[in-house]
N, C-alpha and C positions, 0 to 999 in steps of 0.2 A: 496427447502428444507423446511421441515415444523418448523422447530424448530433449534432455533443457537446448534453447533454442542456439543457434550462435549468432554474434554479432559485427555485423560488416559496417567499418565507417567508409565513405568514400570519397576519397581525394579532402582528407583533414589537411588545413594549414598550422591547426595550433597543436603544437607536442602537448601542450597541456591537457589538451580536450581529449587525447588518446589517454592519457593519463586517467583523467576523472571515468571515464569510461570503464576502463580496464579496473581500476578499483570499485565500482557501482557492478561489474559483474562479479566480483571477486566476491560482494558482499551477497547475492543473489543467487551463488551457487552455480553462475555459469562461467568455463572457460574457454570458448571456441573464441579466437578474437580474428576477426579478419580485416585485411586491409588495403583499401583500392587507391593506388599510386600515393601515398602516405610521402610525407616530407621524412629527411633525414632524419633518426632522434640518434642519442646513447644514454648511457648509463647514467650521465652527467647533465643530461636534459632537464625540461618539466615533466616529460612524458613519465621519466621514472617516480619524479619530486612528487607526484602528483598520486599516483599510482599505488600508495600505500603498500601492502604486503604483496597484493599483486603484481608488485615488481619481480617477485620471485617468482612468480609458475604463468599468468595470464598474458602480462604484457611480453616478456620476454620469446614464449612459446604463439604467438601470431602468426597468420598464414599471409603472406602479400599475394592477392588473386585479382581476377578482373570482373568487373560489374557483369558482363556476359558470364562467368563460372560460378557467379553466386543464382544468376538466374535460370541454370540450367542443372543447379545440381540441389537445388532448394525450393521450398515453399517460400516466399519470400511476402516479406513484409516492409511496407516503404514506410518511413516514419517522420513527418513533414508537418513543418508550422503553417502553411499554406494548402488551403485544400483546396479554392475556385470550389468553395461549396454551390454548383451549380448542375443539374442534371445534364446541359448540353454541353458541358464540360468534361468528359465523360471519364477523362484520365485521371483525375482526383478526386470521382464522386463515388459512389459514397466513400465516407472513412467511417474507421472507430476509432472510437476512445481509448485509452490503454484496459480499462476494467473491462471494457469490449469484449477485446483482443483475447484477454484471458480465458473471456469465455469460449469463442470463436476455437482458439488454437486447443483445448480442450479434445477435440474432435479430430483434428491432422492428426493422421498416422502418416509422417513421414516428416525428414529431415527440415528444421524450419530455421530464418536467420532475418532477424531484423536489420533494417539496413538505414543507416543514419547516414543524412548527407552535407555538405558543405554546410561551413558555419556562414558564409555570405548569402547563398539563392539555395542548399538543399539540396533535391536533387530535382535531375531537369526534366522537362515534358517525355521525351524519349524514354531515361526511366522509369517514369510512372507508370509509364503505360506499358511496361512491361513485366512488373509485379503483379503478386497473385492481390493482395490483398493494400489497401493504404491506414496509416495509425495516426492519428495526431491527436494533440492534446490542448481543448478548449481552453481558452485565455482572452482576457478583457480588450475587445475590438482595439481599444487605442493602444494598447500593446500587446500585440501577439506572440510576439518573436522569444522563444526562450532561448537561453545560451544552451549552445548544443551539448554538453557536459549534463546542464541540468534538466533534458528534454529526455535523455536516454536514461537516468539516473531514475525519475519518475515513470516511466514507463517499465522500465526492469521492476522496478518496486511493485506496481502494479499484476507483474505475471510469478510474483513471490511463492504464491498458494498453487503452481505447478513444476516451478525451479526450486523449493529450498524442501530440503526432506522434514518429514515429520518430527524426528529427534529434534530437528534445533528449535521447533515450536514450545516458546513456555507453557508447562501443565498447570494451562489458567483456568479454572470453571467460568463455563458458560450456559449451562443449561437454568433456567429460571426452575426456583421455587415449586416442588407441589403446592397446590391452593389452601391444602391443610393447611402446611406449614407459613405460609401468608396468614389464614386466615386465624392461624394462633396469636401470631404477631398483633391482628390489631386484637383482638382479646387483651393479650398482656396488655397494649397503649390504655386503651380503656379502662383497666385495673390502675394502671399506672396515673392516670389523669385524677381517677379519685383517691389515690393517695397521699397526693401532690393538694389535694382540695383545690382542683381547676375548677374554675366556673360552672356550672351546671349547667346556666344557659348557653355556655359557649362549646360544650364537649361536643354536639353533635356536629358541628364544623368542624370542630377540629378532626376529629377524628376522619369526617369526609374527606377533608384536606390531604388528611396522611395515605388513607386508601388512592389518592391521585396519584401522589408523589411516588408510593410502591408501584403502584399501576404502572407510571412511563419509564421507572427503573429496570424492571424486570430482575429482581434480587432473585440472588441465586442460594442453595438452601446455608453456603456458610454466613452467609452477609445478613439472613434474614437473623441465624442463632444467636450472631453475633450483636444486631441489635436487640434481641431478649436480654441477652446477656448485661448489655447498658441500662437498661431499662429495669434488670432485677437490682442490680446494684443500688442505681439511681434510688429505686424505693426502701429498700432498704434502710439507704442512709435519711431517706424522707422520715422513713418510721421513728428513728432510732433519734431525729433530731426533733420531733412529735413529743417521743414519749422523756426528751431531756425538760421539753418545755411545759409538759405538764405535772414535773417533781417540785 
C-alpha cells in the first residue's frame, strides 16, 4: 500500500460517530477523513466531545465529497455488518475480515479508502456493487450489528501493522530462545528439584510437565535467564536453610 488508507463515512446521522472515527484514526496514524452529506456539527458538538486530540488536525481538516468521487478516485473498500453471505448474491459476496484486509491491501499500489456507511442499513445495494473490494467483521448471528463507531475502530486497529510506523512499535522481544538456552533451563530445574529434595519418583513428570509449559511458551532468551536466575536464587536459599538445619 503506498499511502495509509483514507476514511469515508457516508451520510453519518450521529456527530458522535464522526467523532469516535476521527479519533480511532488519529490513534492509527491516519488522517484523510472524508464525508458523504454528513449532518451539521461544530466545535460545541459530540463530533468534537468525542474526537479526542483529533479535534485538532483530523476532524477539523475533512473533505465533504460524494460517494461517486470516492469511487472513481480510489480503491475502495465497503465496510458492512451485513454481507448476504451468499454466492448468488453477488454484491456482497465474498467479504474479508479486517486481518483480511490487511493482507489483501498489502498489495494495492494505489490510493485506498475504507468506506463506512449509515448507522441504521450501511450502505445500500447500489453501493456495494460498486466497490472494489467488501470488509466486515464476523459477530454472533443473534447480534451482528456493531455500533458503527466501534466497527471502524476494530477494523482501523486491524490494518495497524501497515498504518502506524515502526518508531511507535515497543522494542518487545519476540523471537523464541535458542534450544541451548532452553535446553540449559531444564538442566538448571533438574538440579534445582534435587536441591529442594523433590520426590525422586515424581521428577520425571515434573520436569516433563515444565518442558510442556516452555514448549507452548516459546520464551524468549531474556525470560528463559531470567527464570535461571529464580531458580539460582531459589537454591541457594534451599542450601543455606539445609545447611542451618544441619548445625
Amino acid at each position: 500500500m503506498s499511502e495509509n488508507p483514507a476514511v469515508a463515512i457516508v451520510e453519518p446521522k450521529t456527530p458522535g460517530n464522526i467523532g469516535t472515527i476521527a479519533r480511532a484514526m488519529k490513534n492509527f496514524e491516519m488522517d484523510d477523513l472524508k464525508l458523504v452529506n454528513p449532518p451539521e456539527f461544530g466545535r460545541d458538538s459530540d463530533a468534537y466531545g468525542f474526537a479526542g486530540q483529533a479535534r485538532e488536525d483530523v476532524l477539523p481538516n475533512y473533505d465533504e465529497v460524494t460517494f461517486d468521487h470516492l469511487v472513481e478516485n480510489y480503491h475502495t473498500v465497503g465496510c458492512t455488518a451485513t454481507t448476504n453471505e451468499d454466492a448468488r448474491k453477488h454484491r456482497r459476496f465474498p467479504f474479508k475480515t479486517p486481518a483480511e484486509l490487511a493482507d489483501s491491501l498489502r498489495d494495492v499500489d494505489a490510493p485506498t479508502c475504507l468506506i463506512f456507511g449509515r448507522e441504521d442499513n450501511g450502505l445500500n445495494n447500489d453501493e456495494m456493487a460498486k466497490v472494489d473490494e467488501v470488509c466486515s467483521i464476523p459477530a454472533s448471528e443473534d447480534y451482528s450489528s456493531l455500533n458503527l463507531g466501534q466497527a471502524a475502530t476494530v477494523t482501523l486497529y486491524e490494518l495497524r501493522e501497515l498504518t502506524v510506523s515502526e518508531t511507535q512499535h515497543p522494542d518487545v522481544e519476540r523471537e523464541r530462545a535458542p534450544e541451548n538456552e532452553i535446553e540449559g533451563f531444564y538442566e538448571h530445574f533438574a538440579e534445582f528439584l534435587d536441591t529442594i529434595d523433590h520426590p525422586a519418583e515424581k521428577r520425571e513428570k515434573t520436569t516433563r510437565l515444565m518442558r510442556r509449559l516452555l514448549g507452548r511458551a516459546h520464551p524468549t532468551v531474556r525470560e528463559v535467564r531470567t527464570l535461571r536466575g529464580v531458580l539460582r536464587r531459589a537454591s541457594y536459599h534451599a542450601a543455606d536453610e539445609s545447611r542451618r538445619g544441619g548445625e
